[in-house]
C-alpha positions as a printed Julia matrix, in Angstrom:
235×3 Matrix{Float64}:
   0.0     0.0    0.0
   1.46    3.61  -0.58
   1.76    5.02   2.72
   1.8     8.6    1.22
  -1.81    7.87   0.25
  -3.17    6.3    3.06
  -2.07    9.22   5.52
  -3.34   11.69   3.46
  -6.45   10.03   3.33
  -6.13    9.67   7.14
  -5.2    13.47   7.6
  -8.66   14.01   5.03
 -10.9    11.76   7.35
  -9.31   13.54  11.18
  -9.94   16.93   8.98
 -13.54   16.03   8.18
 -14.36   14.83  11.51
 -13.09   17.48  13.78
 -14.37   19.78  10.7
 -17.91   18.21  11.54
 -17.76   18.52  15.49
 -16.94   22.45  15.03
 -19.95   23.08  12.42
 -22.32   22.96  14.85
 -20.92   25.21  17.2
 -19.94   27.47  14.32
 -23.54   27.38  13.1
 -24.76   28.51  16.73
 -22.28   31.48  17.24
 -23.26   32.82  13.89
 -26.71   32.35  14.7
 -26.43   34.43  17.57
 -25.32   37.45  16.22
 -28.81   37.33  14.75
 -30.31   37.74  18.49
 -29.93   41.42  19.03
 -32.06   44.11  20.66
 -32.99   47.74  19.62
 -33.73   49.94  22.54
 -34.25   53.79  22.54
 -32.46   55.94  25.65
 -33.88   59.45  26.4
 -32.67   62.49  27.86
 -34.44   66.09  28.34
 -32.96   68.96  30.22
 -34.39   71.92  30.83
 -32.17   75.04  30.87
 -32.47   79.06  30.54
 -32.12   81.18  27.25
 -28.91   82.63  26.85
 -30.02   85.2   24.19
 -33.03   87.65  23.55
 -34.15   89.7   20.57
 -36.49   92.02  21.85
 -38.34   94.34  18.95
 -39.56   97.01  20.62
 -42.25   98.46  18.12
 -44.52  101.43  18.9
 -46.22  103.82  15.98
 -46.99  107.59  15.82
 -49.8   109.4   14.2
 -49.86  112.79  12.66
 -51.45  115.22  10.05
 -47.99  116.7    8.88
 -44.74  114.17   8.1
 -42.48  116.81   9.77
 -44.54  116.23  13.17
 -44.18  112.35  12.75
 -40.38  112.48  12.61
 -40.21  114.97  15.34
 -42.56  112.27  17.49
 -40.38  109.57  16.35
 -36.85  111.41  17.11
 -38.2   111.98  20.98
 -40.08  108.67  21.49
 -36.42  106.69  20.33
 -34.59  109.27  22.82
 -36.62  108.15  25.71
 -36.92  104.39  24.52
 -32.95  104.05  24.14
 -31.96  106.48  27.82
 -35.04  103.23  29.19
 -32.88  101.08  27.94
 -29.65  102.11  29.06
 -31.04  102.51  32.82
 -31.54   98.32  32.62
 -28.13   97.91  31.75
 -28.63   97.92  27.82
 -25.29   98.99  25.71
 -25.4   100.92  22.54
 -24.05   98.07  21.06
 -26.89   95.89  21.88
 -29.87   98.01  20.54
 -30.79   98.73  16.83
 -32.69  101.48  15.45
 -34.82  100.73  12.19
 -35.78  103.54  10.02
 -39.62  103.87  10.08
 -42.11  102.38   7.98
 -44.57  105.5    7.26
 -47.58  104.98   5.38
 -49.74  107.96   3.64
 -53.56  107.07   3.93
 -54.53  109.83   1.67
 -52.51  107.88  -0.83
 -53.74  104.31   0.08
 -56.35  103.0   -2.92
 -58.3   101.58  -0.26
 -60.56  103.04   2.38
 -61.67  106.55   2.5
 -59.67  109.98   2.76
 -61.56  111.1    6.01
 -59.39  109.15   8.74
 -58.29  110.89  11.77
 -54.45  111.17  10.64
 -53.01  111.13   7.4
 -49.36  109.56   8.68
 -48.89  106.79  10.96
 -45.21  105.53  11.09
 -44.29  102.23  13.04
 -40.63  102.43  14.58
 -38.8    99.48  15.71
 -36.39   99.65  18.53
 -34.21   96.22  18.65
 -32.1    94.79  21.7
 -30.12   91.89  20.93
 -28.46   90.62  23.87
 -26.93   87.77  25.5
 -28.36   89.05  29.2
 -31.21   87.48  29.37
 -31.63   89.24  32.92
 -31.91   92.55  31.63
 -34.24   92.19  29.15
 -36.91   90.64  31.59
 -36.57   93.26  33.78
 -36.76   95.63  31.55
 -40.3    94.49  29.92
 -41.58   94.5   33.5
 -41.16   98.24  33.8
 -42.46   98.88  30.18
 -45.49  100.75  32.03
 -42.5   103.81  32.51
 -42.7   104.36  28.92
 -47.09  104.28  28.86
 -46.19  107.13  31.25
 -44.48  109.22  28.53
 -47.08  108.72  26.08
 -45.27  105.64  24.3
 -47.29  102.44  23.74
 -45.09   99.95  22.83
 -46.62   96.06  21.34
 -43.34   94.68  21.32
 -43.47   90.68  21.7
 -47.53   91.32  20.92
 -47.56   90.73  17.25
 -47.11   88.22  14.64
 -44.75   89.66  12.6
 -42.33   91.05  15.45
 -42.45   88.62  18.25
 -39.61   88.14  21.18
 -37.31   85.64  20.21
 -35.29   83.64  23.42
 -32.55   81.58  22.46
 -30.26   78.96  23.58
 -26.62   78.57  21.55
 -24.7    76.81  24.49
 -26.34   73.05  23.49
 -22.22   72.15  22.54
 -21.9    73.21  26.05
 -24.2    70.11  27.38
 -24.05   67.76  24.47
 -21.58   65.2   25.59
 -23.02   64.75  29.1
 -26.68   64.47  27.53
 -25.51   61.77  24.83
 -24.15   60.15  27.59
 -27.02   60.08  30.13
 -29.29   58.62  27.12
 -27.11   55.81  25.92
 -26.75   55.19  29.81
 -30.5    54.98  29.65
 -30.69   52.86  27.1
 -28.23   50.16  28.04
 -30.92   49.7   31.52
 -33.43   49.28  29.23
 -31.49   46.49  27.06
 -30.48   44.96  30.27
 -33.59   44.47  31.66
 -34.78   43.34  28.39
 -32.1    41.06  28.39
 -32.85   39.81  31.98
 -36.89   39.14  31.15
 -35.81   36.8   28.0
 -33.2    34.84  30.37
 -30.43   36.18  28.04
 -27.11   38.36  28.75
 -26.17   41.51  27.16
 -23.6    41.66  24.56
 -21.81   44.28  22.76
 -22.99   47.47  21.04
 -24.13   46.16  17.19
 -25.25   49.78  15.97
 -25.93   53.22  17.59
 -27.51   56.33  16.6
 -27.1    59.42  18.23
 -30.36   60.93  17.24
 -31.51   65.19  16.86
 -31.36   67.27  19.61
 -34.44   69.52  19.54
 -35.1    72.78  21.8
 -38.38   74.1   22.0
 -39.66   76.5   25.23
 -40.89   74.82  27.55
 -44.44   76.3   27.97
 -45.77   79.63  26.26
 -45.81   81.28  29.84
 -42.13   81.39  29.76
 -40.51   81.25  26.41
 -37.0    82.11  28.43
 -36.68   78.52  29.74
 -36.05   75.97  27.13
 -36.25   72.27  26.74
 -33.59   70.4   25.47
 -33.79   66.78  24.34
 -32.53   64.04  22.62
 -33.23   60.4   21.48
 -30.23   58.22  20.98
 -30.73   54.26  19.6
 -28.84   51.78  20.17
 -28.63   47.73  19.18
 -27.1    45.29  21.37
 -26.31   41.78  20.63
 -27.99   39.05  23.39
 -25.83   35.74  24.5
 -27.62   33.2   26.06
């Protein structure tokens, strides 16, 4: 007999056999990287504005344009020396030019209104003290005292915008609070099915959104995010 062939026959039948005692536990260990879990891990945390735009809008009425600028000239005076006595810088606070509209010259409506020019000024703060600003709109009734009704924050088209810019600021602790959140709920998921949590398979950080956190106080913001994350199960 020719030995060469009968040990490599031998070496073919020891490679077939222990070949045949790993498939099955080959076929089991890649069947359970099909056993995974998808679990969702929330944070929310509430924090305060860090920046206001604050419109301050008021109109004046008059028969003659000369009288309308001289209205608007003192009413921006004593609207910018209110601001300044809350702490507001010149740096902070924007003067538009007026929008003035001529009703005798309006196709619509009749000639016989009470004024002929009405001329709606815009005051802006834009400012990173927060503070100051909502003190300032407390004492707005200083200014109904000198004859200036202001409606900033009261209409549609110029409301009072809070911000918040610092979300780098508490990204990495909130990302990490949610994917702590989510690995409890894998584990107890885990724990129910009489299974043991493996490694991470996929993640998903997820959008942060900020939205206020009621309309009574648009200052105070909600921040929150919804991370995802897919963990393998062992048995």
């Amino acid at each position: 007999m020719d030995k060469g062939k009968f040990y490599s026959g031998l070496f073919i039948m020891v490679g077939l056999v222990v070949l045949g005692m790993m498939m099955p536990r080959a076929v089991e260990k890649y069947r359970s990287y099909d056993r995974t879990v998808n679990v969702k891990g929330l944070c929310e945390k509430e924090v305060k504005a860090d920046k206001v735009i604050w419109p301050v809008v008021y109109r004046v009425m008059a028969n003659d344009i000369q009288s309308v600028y001289d209205q608007t000239d003192g009413n921006n005076a004593a609207i910018i020396a209110f601001l300044k006595s809350g702490g507001i810088s010149d740096s902070e606070i924007t003067v538009s030019v007026p929008e003035i509209s001529d009703k005798y010259a309006s196709e619509y409506g009749s000639n016989d209104r009470t004024f002929r020019y009405i001329a709606k000024n815009v005051i802006t703060v834009c400012t990173s003290d927060v503070d100051e600003v909502l003190a300032l709109m407390s004492r707005q009734s200083e200014l109904l005292k000198k004859g200036i009704v202001t409606a900033g924050g009261n209409q549609w088209e110029n409301p009072v915008e809070f911000k918040y810019e610092g979300l780098n600021g508490i990204k990495p602790e909130m990302i990490e609070e949610a994917t702590r959140n989510a690995r409890e709920a894998a584990q107890k998921f885990a724990k129910d099915s009489d299974s043991r949590l493996g490694k991470i398979k996929t993640a998903n950080q997820g959008t942060f959104t900020i939205e206020n956190r009621d309309s009574n106080t648009p200052y105070i913001k909600k921040v929150r995010v919804v991370t995802s994350v897919t963990y393998y199960l062992k048995n």
